[in-house]
C-alpha positions as CSV (number, residue, x, y, z in Angstrom):
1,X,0.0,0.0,0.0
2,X,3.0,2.1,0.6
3,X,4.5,2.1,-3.1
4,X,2.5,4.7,-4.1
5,X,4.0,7.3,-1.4
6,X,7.6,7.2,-3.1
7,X,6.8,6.3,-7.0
8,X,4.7,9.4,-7.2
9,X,8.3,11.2,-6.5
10,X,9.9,9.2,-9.6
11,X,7.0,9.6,-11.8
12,X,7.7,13.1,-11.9
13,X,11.3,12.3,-13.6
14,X,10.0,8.9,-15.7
15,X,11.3,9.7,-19.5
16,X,9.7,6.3,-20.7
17,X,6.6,5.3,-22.5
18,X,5.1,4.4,-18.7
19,X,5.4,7.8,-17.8
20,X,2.2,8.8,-15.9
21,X,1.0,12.7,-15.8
22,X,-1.6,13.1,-13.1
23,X,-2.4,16.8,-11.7
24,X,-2.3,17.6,-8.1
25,X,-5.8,16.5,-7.3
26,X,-5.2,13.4,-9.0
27,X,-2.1,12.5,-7.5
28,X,-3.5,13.3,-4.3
29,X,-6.8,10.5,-4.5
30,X,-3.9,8.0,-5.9
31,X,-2.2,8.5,-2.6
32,X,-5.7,8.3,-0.1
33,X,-7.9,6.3,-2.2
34,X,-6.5,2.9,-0.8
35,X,-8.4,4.2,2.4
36,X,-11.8,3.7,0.8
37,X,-10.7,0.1,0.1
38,X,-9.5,0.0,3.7
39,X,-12.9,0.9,5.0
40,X,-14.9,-0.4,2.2
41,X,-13.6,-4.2,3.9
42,X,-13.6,-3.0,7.1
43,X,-17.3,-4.7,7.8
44,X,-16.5,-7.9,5.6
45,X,-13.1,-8.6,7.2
46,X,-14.5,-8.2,10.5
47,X,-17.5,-10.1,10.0
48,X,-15.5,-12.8,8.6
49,X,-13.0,-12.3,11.6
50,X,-16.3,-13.1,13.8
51,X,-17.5,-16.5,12.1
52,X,-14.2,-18.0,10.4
53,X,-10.6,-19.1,11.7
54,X,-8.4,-16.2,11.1
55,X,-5.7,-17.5,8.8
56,X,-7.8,-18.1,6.1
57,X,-9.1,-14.3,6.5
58,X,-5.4,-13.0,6.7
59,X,-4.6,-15.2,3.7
60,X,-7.1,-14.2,1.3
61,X,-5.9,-10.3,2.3
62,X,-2.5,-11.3,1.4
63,X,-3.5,-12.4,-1.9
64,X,-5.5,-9.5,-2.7
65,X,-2.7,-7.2,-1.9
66,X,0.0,-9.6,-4.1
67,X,-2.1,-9.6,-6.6
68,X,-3.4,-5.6,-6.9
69,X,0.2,-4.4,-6.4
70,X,1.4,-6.4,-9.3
71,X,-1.0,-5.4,-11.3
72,X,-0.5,-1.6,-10.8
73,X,2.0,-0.9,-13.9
74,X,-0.9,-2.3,-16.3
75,X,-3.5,-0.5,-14.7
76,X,-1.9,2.8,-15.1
77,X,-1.9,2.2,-18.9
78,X,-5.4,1.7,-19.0
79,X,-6.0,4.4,-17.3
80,X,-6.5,6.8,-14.4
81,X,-9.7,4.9,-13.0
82,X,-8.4,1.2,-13.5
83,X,-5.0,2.9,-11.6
84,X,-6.9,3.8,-8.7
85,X,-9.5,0.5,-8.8
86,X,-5.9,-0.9,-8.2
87,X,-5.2,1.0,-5.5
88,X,-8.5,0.5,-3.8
89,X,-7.5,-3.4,-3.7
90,X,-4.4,-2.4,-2.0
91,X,-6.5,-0.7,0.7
92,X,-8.8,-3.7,1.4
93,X,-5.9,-6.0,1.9
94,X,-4.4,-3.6,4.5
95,X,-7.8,-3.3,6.4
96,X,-7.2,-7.0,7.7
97,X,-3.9,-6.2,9.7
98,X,-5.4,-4.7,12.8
99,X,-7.9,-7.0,13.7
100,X,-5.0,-9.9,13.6
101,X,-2.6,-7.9,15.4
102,X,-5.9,-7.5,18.6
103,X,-6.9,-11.3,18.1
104,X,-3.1,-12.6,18.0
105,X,-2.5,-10.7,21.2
106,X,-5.7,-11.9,23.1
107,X,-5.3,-15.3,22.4
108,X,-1.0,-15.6,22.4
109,X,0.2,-12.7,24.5
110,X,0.7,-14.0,28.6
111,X,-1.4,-10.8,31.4
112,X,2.3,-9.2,31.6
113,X,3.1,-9.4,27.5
114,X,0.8,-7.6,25.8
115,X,3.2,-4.4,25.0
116,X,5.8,-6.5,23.4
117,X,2.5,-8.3,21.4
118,X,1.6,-5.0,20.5
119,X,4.9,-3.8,19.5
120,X,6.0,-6.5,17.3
121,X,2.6,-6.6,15.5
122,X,1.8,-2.8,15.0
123,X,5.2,-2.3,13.8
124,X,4.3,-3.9,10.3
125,X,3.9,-0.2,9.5
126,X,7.3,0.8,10.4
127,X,8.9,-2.5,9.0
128,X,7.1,-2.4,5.7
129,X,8.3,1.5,5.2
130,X,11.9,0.7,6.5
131,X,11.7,-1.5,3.4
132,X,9.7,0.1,0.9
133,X,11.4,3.6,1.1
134,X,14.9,2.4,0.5
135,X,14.0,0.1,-1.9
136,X,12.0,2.0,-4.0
137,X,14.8,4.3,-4.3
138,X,17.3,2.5,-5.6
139,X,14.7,0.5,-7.5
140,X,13.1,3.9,-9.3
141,X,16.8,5.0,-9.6
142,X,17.7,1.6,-11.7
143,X,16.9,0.5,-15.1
144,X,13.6,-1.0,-13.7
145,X,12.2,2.6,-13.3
146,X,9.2,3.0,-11.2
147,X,6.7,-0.2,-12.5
148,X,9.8,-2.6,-10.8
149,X,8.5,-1.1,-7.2
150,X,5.3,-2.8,-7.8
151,X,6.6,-6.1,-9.2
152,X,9.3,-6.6,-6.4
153,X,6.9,-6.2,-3.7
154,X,4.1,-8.5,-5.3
155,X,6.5,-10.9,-5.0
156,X,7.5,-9.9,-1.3
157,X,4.3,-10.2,-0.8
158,X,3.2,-13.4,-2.2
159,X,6.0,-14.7,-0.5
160,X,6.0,-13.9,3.3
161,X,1.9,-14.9,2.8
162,X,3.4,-18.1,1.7
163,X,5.3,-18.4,5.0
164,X,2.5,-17.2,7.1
165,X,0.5,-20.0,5.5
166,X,3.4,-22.6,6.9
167,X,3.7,-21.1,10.2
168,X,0.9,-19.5,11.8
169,X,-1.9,-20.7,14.0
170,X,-4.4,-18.8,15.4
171,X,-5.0,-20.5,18.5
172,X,-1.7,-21.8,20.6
173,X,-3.7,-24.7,21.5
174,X,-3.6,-25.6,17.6
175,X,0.2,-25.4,17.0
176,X,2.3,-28.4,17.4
177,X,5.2,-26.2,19.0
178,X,3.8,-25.3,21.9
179,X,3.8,-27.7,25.1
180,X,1.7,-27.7,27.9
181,X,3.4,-25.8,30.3
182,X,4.0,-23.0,27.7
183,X,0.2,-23.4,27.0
184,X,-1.0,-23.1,30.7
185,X,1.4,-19.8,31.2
186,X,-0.5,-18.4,28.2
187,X,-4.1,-19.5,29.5
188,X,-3.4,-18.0,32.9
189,X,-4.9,-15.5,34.2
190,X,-7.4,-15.3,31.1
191,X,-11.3,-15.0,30.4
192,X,-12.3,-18.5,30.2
193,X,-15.6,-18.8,28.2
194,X,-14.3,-16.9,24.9
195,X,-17.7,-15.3,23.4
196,X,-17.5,-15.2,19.3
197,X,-20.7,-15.0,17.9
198,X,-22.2,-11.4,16.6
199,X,-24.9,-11.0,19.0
200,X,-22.9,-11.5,21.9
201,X,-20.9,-8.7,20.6
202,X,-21.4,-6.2,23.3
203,X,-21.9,-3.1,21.1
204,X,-23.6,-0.6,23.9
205,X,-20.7,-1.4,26.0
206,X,-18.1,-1.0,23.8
207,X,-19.4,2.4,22.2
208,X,-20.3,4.1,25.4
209,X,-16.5,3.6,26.4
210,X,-15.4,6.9,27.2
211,X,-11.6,4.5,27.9
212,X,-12.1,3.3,24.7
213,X,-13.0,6.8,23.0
214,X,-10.1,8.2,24.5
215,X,-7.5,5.6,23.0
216,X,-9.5,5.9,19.6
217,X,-9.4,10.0,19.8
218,X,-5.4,9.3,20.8
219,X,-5.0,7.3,17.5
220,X,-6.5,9.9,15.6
221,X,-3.7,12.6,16.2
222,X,-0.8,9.9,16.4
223,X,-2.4,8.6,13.5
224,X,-2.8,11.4,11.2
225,X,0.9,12.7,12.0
226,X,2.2,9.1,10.8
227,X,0.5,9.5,7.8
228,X,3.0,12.7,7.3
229,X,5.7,10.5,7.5
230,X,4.8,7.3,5.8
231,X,3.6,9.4,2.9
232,X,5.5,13.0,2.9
233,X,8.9,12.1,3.4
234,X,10.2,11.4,0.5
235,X,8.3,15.1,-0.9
236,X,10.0,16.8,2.1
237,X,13.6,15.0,1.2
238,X,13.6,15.5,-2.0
239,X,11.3,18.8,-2.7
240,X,12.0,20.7,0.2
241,X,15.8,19.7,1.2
242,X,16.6,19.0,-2.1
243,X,17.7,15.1,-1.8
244,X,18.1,13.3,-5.1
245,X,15.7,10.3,-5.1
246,X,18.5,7.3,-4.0
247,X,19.3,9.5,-1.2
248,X,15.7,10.7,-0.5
249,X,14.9,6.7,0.1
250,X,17.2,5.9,2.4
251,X,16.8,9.0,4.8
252,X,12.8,8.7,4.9
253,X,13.2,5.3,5.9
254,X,16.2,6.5,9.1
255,X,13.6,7.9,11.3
256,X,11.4,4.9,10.6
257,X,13.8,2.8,12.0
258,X,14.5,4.6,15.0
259,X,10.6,4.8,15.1
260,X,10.0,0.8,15.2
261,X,13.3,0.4,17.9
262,X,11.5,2.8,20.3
263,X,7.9,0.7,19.4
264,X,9.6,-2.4,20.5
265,X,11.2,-1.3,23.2
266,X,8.2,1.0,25.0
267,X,6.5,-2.3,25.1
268,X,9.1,-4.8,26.6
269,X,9.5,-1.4,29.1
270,X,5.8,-1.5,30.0
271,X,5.8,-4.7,30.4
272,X,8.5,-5.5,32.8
273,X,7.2,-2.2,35.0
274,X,5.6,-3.4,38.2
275,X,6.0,-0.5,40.5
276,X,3.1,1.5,38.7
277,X,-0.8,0.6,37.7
278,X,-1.0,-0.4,33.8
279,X,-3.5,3.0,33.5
280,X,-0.8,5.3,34.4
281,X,1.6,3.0,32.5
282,X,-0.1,4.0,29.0
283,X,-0.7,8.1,30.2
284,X,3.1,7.8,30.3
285,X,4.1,6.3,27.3
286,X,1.0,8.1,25.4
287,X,2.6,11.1,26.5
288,X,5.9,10.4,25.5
289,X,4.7,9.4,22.5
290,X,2.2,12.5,21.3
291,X,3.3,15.4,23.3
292,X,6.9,15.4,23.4
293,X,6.9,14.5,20.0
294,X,5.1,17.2,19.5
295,X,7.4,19.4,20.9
296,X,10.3,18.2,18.5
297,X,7.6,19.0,15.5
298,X,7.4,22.4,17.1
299,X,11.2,22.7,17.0
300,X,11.3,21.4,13.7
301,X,9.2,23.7,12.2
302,X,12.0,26.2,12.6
303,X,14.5,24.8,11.4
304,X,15.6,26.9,8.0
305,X,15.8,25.1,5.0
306,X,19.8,25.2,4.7
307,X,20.0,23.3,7.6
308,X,19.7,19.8,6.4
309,X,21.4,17.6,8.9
310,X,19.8,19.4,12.0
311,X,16.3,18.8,10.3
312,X,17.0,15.4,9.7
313,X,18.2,14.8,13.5
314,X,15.2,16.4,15.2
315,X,12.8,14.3,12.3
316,X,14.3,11.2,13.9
317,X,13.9,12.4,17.5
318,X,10.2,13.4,16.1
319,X,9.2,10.6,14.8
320,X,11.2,7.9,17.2
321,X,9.1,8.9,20.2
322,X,6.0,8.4,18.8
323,X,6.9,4.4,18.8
324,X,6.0,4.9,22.5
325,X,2.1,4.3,21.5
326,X,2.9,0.7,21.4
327,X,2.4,1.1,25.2
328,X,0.0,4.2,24.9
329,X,-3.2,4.1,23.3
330,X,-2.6,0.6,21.4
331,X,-1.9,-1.6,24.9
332,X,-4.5,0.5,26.3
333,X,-7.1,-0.5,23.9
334,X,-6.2,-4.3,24.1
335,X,-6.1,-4.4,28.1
336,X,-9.3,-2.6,28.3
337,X,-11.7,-4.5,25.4
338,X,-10.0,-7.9,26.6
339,X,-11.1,-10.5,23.9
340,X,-13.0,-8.4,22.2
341,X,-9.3,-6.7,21.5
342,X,-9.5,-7.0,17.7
343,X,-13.1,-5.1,17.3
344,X,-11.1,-2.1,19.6
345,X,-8.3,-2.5,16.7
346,X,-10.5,-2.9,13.8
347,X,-11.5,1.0,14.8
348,X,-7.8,2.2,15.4
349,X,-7.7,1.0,11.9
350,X,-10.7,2.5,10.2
351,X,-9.2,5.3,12.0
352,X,-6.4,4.9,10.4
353,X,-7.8,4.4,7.0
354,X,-9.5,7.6,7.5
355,X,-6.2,9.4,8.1
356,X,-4.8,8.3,4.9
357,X,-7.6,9.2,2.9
358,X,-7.6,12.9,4.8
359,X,-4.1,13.5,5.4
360,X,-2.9,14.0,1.4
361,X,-5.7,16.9,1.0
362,X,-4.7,18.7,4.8
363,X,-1.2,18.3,3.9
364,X,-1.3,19.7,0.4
365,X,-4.1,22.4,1.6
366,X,-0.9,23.9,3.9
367,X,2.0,22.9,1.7
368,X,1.6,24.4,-1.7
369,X,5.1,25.2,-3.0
370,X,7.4,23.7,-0.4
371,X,8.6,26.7,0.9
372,X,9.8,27.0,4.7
373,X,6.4,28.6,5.7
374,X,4.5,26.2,4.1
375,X,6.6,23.6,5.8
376,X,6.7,25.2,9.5
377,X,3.0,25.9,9.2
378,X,2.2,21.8,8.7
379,X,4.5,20.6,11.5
380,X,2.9,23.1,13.7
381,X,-0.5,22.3,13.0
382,X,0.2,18.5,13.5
383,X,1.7,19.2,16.9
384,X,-1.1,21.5,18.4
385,X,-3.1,18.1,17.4
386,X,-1.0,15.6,18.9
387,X,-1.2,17.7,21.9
388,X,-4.9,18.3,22.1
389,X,-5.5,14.3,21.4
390,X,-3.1,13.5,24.4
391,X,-4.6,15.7,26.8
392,X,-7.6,13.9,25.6
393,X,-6.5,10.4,26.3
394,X,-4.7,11.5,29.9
395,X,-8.6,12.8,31.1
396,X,-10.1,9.5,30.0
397,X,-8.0,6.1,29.6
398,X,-8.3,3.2,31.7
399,X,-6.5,-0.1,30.9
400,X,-8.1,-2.3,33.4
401,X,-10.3,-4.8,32.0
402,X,-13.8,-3.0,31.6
403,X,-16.7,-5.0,33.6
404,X,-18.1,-6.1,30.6
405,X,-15.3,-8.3,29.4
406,X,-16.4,-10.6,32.2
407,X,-20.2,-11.0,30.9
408,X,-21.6,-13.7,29.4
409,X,-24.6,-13.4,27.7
410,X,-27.0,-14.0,30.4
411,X,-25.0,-11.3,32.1
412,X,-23.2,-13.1,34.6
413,X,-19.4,-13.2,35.5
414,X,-17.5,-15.6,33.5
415,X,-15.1,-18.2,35.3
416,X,-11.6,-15.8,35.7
417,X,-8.4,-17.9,37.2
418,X,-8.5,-16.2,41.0
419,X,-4.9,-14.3,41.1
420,X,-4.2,-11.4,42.4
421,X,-1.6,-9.1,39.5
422,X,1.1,-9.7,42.2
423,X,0.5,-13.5,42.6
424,X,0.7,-13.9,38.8
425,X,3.4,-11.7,38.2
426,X,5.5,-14.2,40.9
427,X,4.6,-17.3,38.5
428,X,5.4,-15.7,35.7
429,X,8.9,-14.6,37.1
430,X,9.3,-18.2,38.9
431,X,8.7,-19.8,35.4
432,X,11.0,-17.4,33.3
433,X,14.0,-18.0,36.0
434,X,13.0,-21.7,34.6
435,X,13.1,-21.0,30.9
């Protein structure tokens, strides 16, 4: 889904007979239309999340998204509307990845390992930019030209869905690798009765959150401001600190990478932080990751244009902090809607489809010739965001597990393992000293 953010840089330079010539407006619904797709599938995928296993689910996304990236060169000599019916494909695929990242951590992730869950799976975002961007660069910069971005990661594509296929089970109880001690560590601690069906849904509960409002608002302004880096980074590089494309690749992608090591690491963090309640855990780390890195926006947007290196260095310090909403808003989420984790996630990503469809049009409604106002005014306008959103979030989260997790649907308590936080905390940290 990514592809399109740094071709649309190259396509401007294409002398070949694929060269594409799209005006601003249309380059702009090429770059956000994959969010239609993305909430176009939204009900299907998590309908089908509801009634089927989820491996089949993920696999049939991976196939559309194989299958409509490779088929994006052909599409764009067709014609502008077959180009972005491509697109939309791409979108549906992606809508699948949140819901798996909510159900894998309810059903794998241990009480005390939900932040490193959450990390690892979340960060598909970072990972699949701290590949595409430098890739794409040297791809667009070879004799492929731009189609060759499409064709390699079709083929990426088809082929880590190929291992998935291999390797993945949704339920730990299903997969041959894991033994029973392993399996009663994961079970611990856990709702018993696991409610799947539609109706018993809790709808009334979940939408009168104000907890799970507050994460969802959170996501919005963290959300938003990714999209400025996922898909403006190569324009800012290139257009505004005058990076040639190879080069322009490879340092969008830096403060990605910084960006997923801080994801990874806010959750082992939470995780192994015992001192403090998980609700003042995510306040912390939702800070960290909205309003200081708002701050470094604010710094950034005054940075003058000659100053390239020094722009670059508070970009990564920008955009590295925000990996703290691993443990923020995301763990949050999970903690609070218990099994019904990836319903909570299939909204942080409809969220997030709606940033990518809205953020091309803000961005390009403030940035207009890539000038340093133009520039100063979009940083600053994402950080008074990020800022209101956290302030948000701080008022309202709770990560305990809400009362209706533990309803079944004749409204009484479902059968919990008895444990105090502390008491399972000791077993877990009796049975690690083992491993």
């Amino acid at each position: 889904m990514n592809t399109y953010n740094f071709t649309k840089i190259c396509m401007q330079d294409d002398t070949s007979t694929m060269k594409a010539n799209y005006t601003k407006s249309e380059s702009n619904f090429l770059q956000s239309c994959v969010a239609i797709g993305s909430l176009a599938a939204s009900i299907p995928f998590s309908v089908a999340f509801q009634h089927l296993p989820h491996k089949p689910v993920f696999i049939v996304a991976g196939i559309i998204s194989g299958v409509s990236t490779g088929l994006v060169p052909l599409a764009s000599t067709l014609g502008y509307g077959w180009f972005v019916t491509a697109r939309i494909f791409q979108g549906m695929a992606f809508s699948a990845t949140f819901p798996l990242a909510g159900s894998i951590t309810a059903n794998w992730a241990t009480p005390f390992e939900h932040g490193v869950f959450i990390g690892l799976l979340t960060g598909n975002t970072q990972l699949s930019n701290i590949f595409t961007m430098p890739v794409s660069g040297w791809l667009c910069s070879s004799s492929g030209g731009w189609t060759s971005v499409y064709y390699v990661h079709s083929g990426v594509s088809l082929v880590t869905f190929s291992l998935f296929f291999l390797f993945f089970k949704s339920s730990p109880r299903e997969h041959s690798w894991v033994g029973e001690k392993e399996l009663e560590t994961i079970e611990r601690g856990k709702v018993a009765k696991k409610i799947s069906r539609p109706k018993d849904l809790p709808f009334r509960h979940i939408l009168t959150s104000l907890s799970l409002w507050a994460c969802w608002i959170a996501s919005f302004g963290d959300l938003i401001t990714v999209q400025l880096v996922s898909q403006f980074n190569p324009q800012y590089m290139k257009n505004y600190l005058n990076y040639d494309v190879l080069s322009s690749g490879f340092l969008a992608a830096l403060p990605i990478i910084f960006q997923f090591i801080t994801k990874l690491s806010s959750g082992i963090i939470s995780d192994r932080i015992k001192f403090i309640n998980e609700t003042l855990k995510a306040k912390i780390f939702n800070t960290i990751a909205l309003a200081v890195a708002a701050v470094f926006f604010i710094v950034l947007a005054f940075i003058p244009q000659e100053k390239h290196l020094l722009a670059i260095i508070i970009m990564i310090c920008a955009e590295s902090v925000m990996g703290a909403n691993t443990a923020g808003f995301n763990k949050c989420a999970t903690l609070h809607s218990q099994q019904y984790s990836y319903f909570s996630m299939q909204q942080i990503m409809n969220i997030w489809a709606c940033t990518i469809f809205i953020e091309p049009f803000f961005v390009n409604m403030i940035v207009k010739d890539n000038t340093f106002i133009d520039w100063r005014n979009c940083f600053l306008a994402h950080a008074i965001l990020l800022l209101f959103v956290n302030t948000i979030f701080c008022f309202f989260a709770d990560a305990s597990p809400a009362k209706w997790t533990r309803l079944n649907n004749n409204n009484s308590e479902d059968v919990i393992v008895e444990t105090s936080e502390k008491e399972r905390y000791d077993t877990f940290a009796i049975e690690d000293t083992k491993l």
